[in-house]
N, C-alpha and C positions, 0 to 999 in steps of 0.2 A: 349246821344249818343248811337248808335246799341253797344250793347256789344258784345266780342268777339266770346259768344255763339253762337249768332244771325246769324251773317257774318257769319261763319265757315256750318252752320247748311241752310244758303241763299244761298252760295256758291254748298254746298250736291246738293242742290235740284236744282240748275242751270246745276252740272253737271252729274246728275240723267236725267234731261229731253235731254240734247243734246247726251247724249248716246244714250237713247230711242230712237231718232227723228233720229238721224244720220245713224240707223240701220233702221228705217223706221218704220210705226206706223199708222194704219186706221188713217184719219179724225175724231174727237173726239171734236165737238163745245162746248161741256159743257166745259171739259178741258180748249180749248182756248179761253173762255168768261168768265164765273163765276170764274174759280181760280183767274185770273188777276185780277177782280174787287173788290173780296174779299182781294186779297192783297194791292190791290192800298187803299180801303177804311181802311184799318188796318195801313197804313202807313201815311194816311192822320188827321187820329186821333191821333197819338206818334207825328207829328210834328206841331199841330195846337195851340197848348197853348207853343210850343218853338218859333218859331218864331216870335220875337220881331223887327228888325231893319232892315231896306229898305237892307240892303248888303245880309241877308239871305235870305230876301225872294229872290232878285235878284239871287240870286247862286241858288237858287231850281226851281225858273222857268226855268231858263239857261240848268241846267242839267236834267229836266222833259223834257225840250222840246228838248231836245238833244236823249235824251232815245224814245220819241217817233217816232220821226224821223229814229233813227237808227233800232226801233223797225218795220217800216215801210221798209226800208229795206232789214230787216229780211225777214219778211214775204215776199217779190217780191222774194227773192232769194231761197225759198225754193221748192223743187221741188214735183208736184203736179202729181199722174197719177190714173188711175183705176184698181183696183186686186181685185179678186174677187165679183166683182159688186160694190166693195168701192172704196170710193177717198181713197189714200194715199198719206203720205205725209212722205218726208223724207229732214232731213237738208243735205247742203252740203260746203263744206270747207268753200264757202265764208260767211254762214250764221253762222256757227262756230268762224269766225275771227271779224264777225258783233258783236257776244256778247262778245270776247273779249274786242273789243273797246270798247262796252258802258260801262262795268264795270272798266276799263283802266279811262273813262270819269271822270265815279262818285267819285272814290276813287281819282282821282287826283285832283278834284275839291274843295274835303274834305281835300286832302292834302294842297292846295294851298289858302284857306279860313281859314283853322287852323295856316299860316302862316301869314296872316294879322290881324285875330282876333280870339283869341282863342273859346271865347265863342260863337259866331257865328259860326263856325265851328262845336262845340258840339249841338247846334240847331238840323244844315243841317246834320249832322249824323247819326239822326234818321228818314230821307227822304230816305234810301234805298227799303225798300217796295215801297213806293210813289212811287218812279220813276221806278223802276223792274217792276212794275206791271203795270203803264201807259205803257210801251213800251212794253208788251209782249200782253196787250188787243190790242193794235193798229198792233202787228205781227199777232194777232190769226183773226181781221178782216180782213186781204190783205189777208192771205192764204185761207180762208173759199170764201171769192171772187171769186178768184182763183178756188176753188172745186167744187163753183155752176156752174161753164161754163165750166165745164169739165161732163166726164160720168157718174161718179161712184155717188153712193147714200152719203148722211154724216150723218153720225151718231150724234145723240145727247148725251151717253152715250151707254157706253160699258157695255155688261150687266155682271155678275160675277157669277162665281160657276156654269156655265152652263145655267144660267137666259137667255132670247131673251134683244138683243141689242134695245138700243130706238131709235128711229128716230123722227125727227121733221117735225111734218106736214108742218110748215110754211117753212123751209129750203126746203123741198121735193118740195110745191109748186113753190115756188122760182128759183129752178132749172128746173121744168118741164116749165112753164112760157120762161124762160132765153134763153132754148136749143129749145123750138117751141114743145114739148111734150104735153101737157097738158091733164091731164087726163079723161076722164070723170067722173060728178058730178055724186058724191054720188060711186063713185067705193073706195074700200080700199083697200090698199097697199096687195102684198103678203108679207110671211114670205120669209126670205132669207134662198135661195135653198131648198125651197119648191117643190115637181112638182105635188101639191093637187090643185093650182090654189089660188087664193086672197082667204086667211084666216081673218075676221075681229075682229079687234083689240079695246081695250076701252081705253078714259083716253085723257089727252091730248098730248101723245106722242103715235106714232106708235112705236110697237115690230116688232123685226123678229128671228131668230135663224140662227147661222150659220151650 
């Protein structure tokens, strides 16, 4: 079962990111892809040799597919616009009350499984990543949706220490594609708030600087 470190330290980091997001926060697809799936695959490895009897695995499907769904709500409700030539994104009350309820979901699910079987219950206990993490990859796809059919550019990582921020060629195409933009072949992105004109960039991500 998650020990009490776990939770207390899942919980930090759940309400680490909705302060972030609630106060608002560039588009950041690395963040909303690769964290989730690193968590989801870390969760799915702590509960793959626990799961033994048709009732747990029933309760993890039950509440994974509850999480991604709500997860999927998340993401509709989050609010998407463009600031400084970026998407931004920021939560709002209802996406706030949205992770409420899933973690309302999972803990009660654990509560209510540990009251029919103990040990089944200590299983599904260690499915908190698992399901955290399915439903926050399926929030970070609706809102990144969401950002290609809007204005603003999305970053693939943020850059640090003053480093140029990444961009994703293939999300860049993707949104020029989406909006009727398309650039011409063989043209490379500028640097952000450049006015030297398209500076060319190496690697399989574009840079820019703010």
């Amino acid at each position: 079962m998650s020990s009490p470190v776990q939770i207390v330290l899942v919980l930090a980091a759940v309400c680490y990111v909705l302060v972030r997001r609630m106060m608002g926060e560039p588009a950041e697809a690395k963040r909303m892809l690769v964290l989730p799936a690193v968590l989801g695959a870390i969760g799915l490895s702590q509960v793959s040799a626990d799961l033994k009897s048709p009732l747990s695995i029933l309760f993890l499907v039950l509440t994974a597919g509850i999480s991604v769904v709500i997860g999927a709500l998340r993401g509709a409700s989050v609010r998407v616009s463009a600031r400084d030539g970026l998407a931004f994104v920021q939560y709002t009350g209802v996406t706030v009350a949205l992770w409420v309820a899933n973690l309302a979901v999972k803990f009660g699910a654990n509560f209510v499984l540990r009251a029919i079987d103990p040990q089944d219950a200590a299983a599904l206990g260690n499915s908190l990543l698992l399901t955290l993490g399915a439903g926050m990859l399926v929030e970070g796809l609706v809102v990144l949706a969401k950002a290609v059919r809007g204005e603003g550019r999305i970053l693939w990582a943020k850059g640090k220490d003053g480093a140029p921020h990444q961009l994703s060629p293939w999300l860049d195409s993707l949104q020029q594609n989406r909006n009727g933009r398309t650039a011409p072949a063989g043209t490379p992105h500028a640097e952000y708030g450049s006015d030297t004109g398209p500076t060319p960039s190496t690697g399989t991500q574009q840079q820019f600087r703010r």
